[in-house]
Structure formats: C-alpha cells, structure tokens
C-alpha positions as CSV (number, residue, x, y, z in Angstrom):
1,X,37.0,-130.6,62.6
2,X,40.4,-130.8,64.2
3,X,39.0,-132.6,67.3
4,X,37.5,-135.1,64.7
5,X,40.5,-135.4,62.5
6,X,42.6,-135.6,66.5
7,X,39.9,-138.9,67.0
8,X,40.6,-140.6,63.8
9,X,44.1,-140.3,64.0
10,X,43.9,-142.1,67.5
11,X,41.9,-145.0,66.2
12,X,44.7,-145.4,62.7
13,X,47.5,-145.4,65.5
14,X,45.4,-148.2,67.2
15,X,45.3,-150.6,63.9
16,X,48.7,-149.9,63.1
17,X,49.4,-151.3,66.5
18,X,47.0,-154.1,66.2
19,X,48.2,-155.3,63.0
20,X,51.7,-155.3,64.1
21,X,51.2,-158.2,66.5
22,X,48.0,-160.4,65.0
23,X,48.3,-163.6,63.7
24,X,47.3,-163.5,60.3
25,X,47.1,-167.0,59.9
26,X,44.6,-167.3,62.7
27,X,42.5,-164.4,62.5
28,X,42.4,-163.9,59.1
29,X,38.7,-162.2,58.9
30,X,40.0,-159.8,61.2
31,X,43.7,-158.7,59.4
32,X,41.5,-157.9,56.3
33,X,38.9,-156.1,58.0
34,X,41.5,-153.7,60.4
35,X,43.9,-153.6,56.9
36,X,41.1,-152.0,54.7
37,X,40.1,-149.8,57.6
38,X,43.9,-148.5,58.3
39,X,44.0,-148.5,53.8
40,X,40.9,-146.3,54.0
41,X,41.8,-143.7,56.7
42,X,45.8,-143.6,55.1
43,X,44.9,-140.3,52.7
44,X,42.8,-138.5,55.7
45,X,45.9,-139.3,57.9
46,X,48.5,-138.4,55.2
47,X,47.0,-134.7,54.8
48,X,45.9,-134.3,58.5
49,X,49.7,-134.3,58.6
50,X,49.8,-132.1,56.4
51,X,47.8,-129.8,57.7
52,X,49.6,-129.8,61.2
53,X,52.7,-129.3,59.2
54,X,51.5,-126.5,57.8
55,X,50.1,-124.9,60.3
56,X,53.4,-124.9,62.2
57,X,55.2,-123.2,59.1
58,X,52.7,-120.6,59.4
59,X,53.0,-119.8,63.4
60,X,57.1,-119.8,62.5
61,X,57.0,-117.3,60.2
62,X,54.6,-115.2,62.0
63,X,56.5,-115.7,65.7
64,X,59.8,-114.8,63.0
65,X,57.8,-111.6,61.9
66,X,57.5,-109.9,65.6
67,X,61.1,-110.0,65.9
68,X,61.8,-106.3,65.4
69,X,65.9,-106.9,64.4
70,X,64.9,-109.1,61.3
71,X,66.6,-107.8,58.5
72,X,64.7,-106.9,55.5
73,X,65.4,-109.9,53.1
74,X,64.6,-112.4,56.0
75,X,61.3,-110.7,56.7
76,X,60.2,-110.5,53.2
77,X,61.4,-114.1,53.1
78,X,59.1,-115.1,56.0
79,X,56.3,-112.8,55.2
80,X,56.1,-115.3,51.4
81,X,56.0,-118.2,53.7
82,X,53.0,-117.1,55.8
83,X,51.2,-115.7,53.0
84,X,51.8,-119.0,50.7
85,X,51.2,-121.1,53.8
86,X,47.9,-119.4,54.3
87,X,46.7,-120.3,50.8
88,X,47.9,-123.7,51.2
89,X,46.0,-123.8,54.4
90,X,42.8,-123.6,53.0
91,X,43.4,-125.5,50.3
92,X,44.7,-128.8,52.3
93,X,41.2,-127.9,54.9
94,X,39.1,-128.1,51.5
95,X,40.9,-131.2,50.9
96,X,40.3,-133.1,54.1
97,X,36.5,-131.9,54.2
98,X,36.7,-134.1,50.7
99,X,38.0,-136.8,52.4
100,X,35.9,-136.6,55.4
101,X,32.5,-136.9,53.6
102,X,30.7,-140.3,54.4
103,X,32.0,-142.6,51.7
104,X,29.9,-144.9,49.5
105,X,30.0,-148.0,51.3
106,X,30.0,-150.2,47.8
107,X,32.3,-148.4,46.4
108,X,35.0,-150.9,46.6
109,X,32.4,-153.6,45.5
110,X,32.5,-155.0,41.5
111,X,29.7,-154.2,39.6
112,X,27.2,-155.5,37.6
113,X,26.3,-153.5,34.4
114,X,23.5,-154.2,32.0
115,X,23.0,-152.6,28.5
116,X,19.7,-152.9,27.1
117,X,19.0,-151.5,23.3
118,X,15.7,-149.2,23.6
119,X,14.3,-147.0,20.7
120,X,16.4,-147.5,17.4
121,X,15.9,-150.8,16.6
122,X,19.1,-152.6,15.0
123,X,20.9,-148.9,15.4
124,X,20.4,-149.2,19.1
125,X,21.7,-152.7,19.4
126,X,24.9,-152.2,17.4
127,X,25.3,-149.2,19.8
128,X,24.6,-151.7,22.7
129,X,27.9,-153.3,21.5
130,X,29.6,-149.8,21.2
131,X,28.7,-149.2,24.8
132,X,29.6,-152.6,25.8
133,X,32.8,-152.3,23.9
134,X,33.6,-149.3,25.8
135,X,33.4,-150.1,29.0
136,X,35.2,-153.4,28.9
137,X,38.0,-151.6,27.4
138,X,38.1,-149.2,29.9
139,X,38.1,-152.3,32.5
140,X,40.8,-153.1,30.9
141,X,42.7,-150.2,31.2
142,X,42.1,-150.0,35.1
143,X,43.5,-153.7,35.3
144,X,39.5,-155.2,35.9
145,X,38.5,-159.0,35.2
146,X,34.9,-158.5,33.1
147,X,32.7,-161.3,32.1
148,X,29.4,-161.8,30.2
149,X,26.5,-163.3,32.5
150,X,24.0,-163.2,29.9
151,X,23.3,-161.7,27.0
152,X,21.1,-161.6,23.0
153,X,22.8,-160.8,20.3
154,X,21.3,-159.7,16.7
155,X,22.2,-160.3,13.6
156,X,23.8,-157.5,12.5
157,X,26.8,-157.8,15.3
158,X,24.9,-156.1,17.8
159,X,23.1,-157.1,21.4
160,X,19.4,-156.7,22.0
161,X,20.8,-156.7,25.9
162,X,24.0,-157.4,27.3
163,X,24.7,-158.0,31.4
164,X,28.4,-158.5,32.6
165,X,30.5,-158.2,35.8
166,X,33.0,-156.4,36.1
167,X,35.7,-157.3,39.0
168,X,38.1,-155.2,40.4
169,X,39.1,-152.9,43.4
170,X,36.9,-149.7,43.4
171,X,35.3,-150.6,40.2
172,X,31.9,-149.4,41.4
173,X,33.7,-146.2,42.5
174,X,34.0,-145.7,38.8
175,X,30.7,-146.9,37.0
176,X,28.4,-146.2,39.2
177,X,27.2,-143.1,37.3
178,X,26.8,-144.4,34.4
179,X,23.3,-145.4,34.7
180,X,20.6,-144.1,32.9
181,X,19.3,-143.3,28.9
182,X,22.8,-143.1,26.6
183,X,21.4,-141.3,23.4
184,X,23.4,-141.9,20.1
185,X,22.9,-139.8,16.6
186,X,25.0,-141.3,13.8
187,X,24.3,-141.8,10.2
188,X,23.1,-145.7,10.0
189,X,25.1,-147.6,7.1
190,X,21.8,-148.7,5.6
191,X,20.6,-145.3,5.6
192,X,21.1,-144.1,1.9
193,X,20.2,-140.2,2.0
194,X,22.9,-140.0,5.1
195,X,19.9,-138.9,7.5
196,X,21.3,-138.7,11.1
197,X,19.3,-141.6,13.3
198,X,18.8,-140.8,17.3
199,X,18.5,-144.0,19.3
200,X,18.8,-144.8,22.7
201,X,20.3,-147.2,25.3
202,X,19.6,-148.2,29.2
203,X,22.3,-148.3,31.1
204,X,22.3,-150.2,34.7
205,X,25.2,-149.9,37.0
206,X,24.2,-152.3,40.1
207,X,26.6,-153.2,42.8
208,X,27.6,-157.2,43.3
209,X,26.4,-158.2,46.5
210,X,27.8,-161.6,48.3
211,X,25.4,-164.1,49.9
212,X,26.6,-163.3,53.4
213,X,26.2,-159.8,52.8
214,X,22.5,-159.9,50.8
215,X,20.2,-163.1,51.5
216,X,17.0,-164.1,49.5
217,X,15.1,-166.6,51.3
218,X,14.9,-169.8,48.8
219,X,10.8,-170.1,49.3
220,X,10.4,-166.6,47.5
221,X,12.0,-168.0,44.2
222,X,10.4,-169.7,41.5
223,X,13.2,-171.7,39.1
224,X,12.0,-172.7,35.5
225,X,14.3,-174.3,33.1
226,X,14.2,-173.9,29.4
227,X,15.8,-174.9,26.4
228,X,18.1,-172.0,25.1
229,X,17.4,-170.4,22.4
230,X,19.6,-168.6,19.4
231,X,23.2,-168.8,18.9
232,X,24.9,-171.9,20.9
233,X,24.8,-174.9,18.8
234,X,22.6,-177.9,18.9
235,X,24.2,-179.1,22.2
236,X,22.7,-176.3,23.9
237,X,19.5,-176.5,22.2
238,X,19.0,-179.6,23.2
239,X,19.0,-179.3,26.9
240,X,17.5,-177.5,29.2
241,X,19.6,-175.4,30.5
242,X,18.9,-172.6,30.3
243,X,17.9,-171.0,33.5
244,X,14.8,-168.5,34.7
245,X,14.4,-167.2,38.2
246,X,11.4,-165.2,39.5
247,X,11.5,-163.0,43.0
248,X,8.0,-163.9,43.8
249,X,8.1,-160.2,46.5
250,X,8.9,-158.2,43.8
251,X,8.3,-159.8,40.2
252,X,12.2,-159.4,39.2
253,X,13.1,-161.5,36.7
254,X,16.2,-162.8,35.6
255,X,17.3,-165.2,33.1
256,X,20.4,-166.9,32.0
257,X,21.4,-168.9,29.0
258,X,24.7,-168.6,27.9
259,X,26.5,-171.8,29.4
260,X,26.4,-175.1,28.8
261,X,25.2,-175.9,32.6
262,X,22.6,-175.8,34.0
263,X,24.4,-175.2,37.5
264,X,26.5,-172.5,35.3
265,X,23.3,-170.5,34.4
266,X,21.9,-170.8,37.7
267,X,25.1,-169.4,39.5
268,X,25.3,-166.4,37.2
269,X,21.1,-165.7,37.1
270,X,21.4,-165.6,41.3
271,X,24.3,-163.4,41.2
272,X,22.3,-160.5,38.8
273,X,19.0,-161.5,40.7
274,X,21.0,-160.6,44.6
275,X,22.4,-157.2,42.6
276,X,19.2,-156.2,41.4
277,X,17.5,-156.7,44.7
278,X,19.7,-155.0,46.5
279,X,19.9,-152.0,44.5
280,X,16.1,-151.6,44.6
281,X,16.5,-151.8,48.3
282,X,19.1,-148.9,48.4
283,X,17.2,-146.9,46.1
284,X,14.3,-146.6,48.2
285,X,16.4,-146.1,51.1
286,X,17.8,-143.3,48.9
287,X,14.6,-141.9,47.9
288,X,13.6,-141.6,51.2
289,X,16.9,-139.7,52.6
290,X,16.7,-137.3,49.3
291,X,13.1,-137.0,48.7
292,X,13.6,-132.8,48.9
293,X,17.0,-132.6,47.2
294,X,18.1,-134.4,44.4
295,X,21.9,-135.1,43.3
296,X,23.2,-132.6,41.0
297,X,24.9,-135.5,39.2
298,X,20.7,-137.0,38.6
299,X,19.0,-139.5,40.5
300,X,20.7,-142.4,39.1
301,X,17.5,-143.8,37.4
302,X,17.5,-145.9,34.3
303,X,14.5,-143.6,32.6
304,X,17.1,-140.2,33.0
305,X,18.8,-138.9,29.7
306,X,22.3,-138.5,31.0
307,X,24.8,-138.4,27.9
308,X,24.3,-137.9,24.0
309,X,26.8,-139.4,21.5
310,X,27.2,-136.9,18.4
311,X,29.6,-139.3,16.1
312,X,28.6,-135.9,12.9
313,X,29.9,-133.8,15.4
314,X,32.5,-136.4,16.9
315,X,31.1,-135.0,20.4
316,X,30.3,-136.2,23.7
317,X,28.2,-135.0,25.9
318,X,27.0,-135.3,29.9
319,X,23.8,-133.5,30.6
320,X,24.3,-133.7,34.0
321,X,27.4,-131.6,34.4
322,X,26.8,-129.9,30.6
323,X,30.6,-131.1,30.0
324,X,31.7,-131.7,26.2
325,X,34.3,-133.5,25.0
326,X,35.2,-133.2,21.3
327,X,36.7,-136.5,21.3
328,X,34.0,-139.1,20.8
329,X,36.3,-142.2,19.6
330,X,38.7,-142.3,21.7
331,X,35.9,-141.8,24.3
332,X,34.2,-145.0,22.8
333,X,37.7,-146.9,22.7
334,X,37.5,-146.6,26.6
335,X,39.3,-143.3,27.9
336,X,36.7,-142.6,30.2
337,X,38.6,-140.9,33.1
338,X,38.2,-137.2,32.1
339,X,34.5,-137.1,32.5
340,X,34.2,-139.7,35.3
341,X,36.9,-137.6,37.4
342,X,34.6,-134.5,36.3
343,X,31.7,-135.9,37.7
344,X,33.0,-137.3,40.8
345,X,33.7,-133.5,41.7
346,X,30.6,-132.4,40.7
347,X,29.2,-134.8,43.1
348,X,31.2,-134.0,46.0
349,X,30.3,-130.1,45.3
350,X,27.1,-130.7,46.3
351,X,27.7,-133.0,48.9
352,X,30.1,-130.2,50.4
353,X,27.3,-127.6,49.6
354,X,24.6,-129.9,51.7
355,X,27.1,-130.6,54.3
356,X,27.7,-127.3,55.1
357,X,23.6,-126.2,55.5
C-alpha cells in the first residue's frame, strides 16, 4: 500500500507542477482535465500525509522509550503518545483504503431521475409528487440546478410520471441509490374508515451522459411528432410538438411534451434517451462483473423494494441496510443525508470486504 500511496503522490507533485506553468487560455481541455485529477487525488494526499506524520510520532516515542534515564513522567508521557498513535494508525490506514477503492467514474456526473406511480392508483401519483418534492428540495439544499424534462400530471395534484435533471457537482454521488420500488402506507383522504393504503413508486436514478462521451448513431432513431396532450393550453394543442423518439436496437422509448418547441422537446427527449442507453449498457457490464456477488446495498434495479414510508408510524425505512428513522417529514421535506451517508458506508463495507478476498 505504501509503495502505491509513494506512486500517487509522485504523479500529484507532477500536476501541481504542470499546472503551475500551463496556459490556461490555450490549453484549456487540458487545465480542467489535470485540475480535476490533482482535486480528486487532494484527500488521498492529505491523509497519506498523515499517515507519514504519524508514523514518525510513533518511531519518536518509541526511540524516546529505549532511553534508560527518562524520567518517569516523560516516559509515561511518551508511552500515551505511542499507544494513542497506534490507534490512530490504523484508523488513518482504514481511512486511505476508503479512499483508495476505484471510484465511480459518474459520480461527478448530474443525474437524471424518473418517478413513475405503480400500484395505488391516484395514492401512488400524489406520492409521485411527495417523492419528487423531496428530492428537489434536497437539490436544493446541496446548491443543485433541477429541471422537469417531461412529465403527466393528474388531477388530484399528483404525477402519473415525472422525469427531471438534476445539475450539480457530485450529484450522482448522492442519488444514485435511490433507484428501485419506494413503498408508501398512509391513510388516503378519501378513505372514510381511515384504512391504511400501501402503494408503490419506481424510482430511476440514470447518469446524464454528453454526446461526446455517449453517441447514438442517427439511422437507429425513429422521430414521430404529435400534438400534446393534457395540461398546456390551446397553443400547445395545436401544434405538433410534442416529440417521440424510438431506439430502433433496443425498443426504448422516450417522449417529450412539455415545451412549446418542437426543437425544445427534442433536445430534452435525446438527452433522457442517451441516459437511459447508457445506463443499460453499464448494467450489463455490471451484471457481468457481479454475476456471483451482489451489492449489499441491492442491485440497483427498478423491480427491488428498497424503502417503505410509514407516515401512521411517521417512520422511514431502507431495507437494504434495515436503518429506521423515526422522522418521516422532515425526511420528505428533503433532509436526506443521514441515510444516504449511511448507505454510502455500507457500500464501501463490502467493497472493502471484496477487496480484501
């Protein structure tokens, strides 16, 4: 590990150096590519230091030790310094083997997250909004840009589906496992006899992907235009503007209606269509890698119960890491962080655990 950590310190020294003399103005592409690789390897670097300081704390106290006319309260004083260096040792070695696990490479990336309502009717839409609701204001606290890309909303205030991006440093980082069945059991307002209702909504968390990054060659698309339908006004019912795109390779289909334009709709329906795409590509990939082990955090797929909201009980709770937090609204008005940290560790448990096989 130390000859590793030795290597990567070697190559941070070498972008320090090389960003002190480029030309920003010329090589642009370059300055952001060596400043995100130097921003990436700072926390590694920063605790490798650490460690070494550490480490010579420790060789101190014991060199101090085998002097044999140390008087008693300076031996005692070194012998708390190795023994509280020791456990500070490990704890900083636990730390970098953290920090040295491959990182998700679209972790930085914004996301794309779609809500869809699934059994529970007009309950499950209005929670579709709850969820929706949540997450934006969550955004929101971490100082992310979201916008709708499409969506179909009901009568009652609720969506049949809802798909936005979200935009922000890391933001994938901190949805990403939020994908999968999200189970709500509330008393309904129409339900008289104040019977508890379960229903249930799909959650998918997909990485934005850039065309330079994720091509799809034109000829496999098939475009239809439409007139939109439901809320809009007759502007927008009059045109056809509304946008449909089919991947003809794998029957995804994606289709846009919320803007005025035409171009609008298009732009928005290629950007979910590229996210989609590519996320099907990586799970396979993924499938392939973990075929004999899954992720103690769950696979990630849309058909997995992964949380229950209890609003009788005012509970939360994530079946993956069987945490419970009695503190369901504030949970739905967006403080989010307790279980997301929770499950971040989880993850990296078992990455450690697999790692170390």
């Amino acid at each position: 590990m130390i000859a590793k950590l030795q290597a990567i310190k070697e190559r941070y020294n070498e972008i320090g150096e090389k960003l002190s003399v480029i030309n920003i103005s010329t090589e642009p592409d370059t300055y952001k590519k060596l400043m995100k690789e130097y921003k990436d390897l700072t926390p590694l670097i920063e605790k490798y230091d650490e460690y070494i300081s550490q480490n010579s704390l420790i060789k101190e106290a014991e060199e101090m030790l085998q002097d044999a006319t140390l008087d008693a309260e300076f031996k005692e004083l070194y012998e708390a310094q190795l023994y509280e260096g020791k456990d500070r040792l490990l704890e900083i070695e636990n730390e970098i083997k953290v920090l040295l696990l491959p990182k998700d490479p679209d972790d930085d990336k914004n996301v794309i997250v779609e809500i869809r309502g699934g059994a529970g009717g007009d309950e499950a839409a209005l929670f579709v909004n709850s969820l929706y609701r949540m997450y934006t204001m969550y955004a929101e606290s971490k100082g992310y840009k979201t916008e709708i890309l499409s969506s179909n909303t009901t009568e009652l205030g609720g969506f049949k589906e809802v798909c936005f991006v979200i935009e922000g440093d890391g933001a994938y980082s901190r949805y990403k496992f939020e994908s999968g069945v999200h189970r709500v059991q509330r008393v309904p307002e129409t339900e008289s006899s104040g019977r508890i209702h379960t229903s249930t909504v799909t959650v998918a968390v997909l990485p934005e992907t850039e065309e330079v990054e994720f091509e799809i060659n034109p000829t496999d698309l098939q475009i239809d235009t439409f007139r939109s339908s439901g809320a809009g006004g007759q502007h927008i019912n009059k045109t056809e503007s509304a946008i449909r795109i089919t991947h003809l390779p794998t029957g995804t289909v994606v289709e846009c209606q919320d803007e005025r334009s035409q171009h609008k709709n298009k732009d928005k329906a290629m950007k979910i269509l590229r996210s989609r795409i590519y996320e099907q590509q990586k799970q396979e990939q993924s499938d392939l890698i973990a075929k004999e082990r899954k992720s103690q955090v769950g696979t990630g797929d849309r058909s997995e119960r992964i949380r229950t909201y209890n609003y009788p009980q005012g509970r939360v709770t994530d079946h993956r890491i069987s945490l419970t937090l009695y503190k369901l609204q504030t949970f739905l008005d967006g403080d989010l962080d307790e279980m997301i940290d929770a499950i971040i560790t989880n993850q990296r448990a078992a990455q450690l655990t697999t790692s170390e096989e």
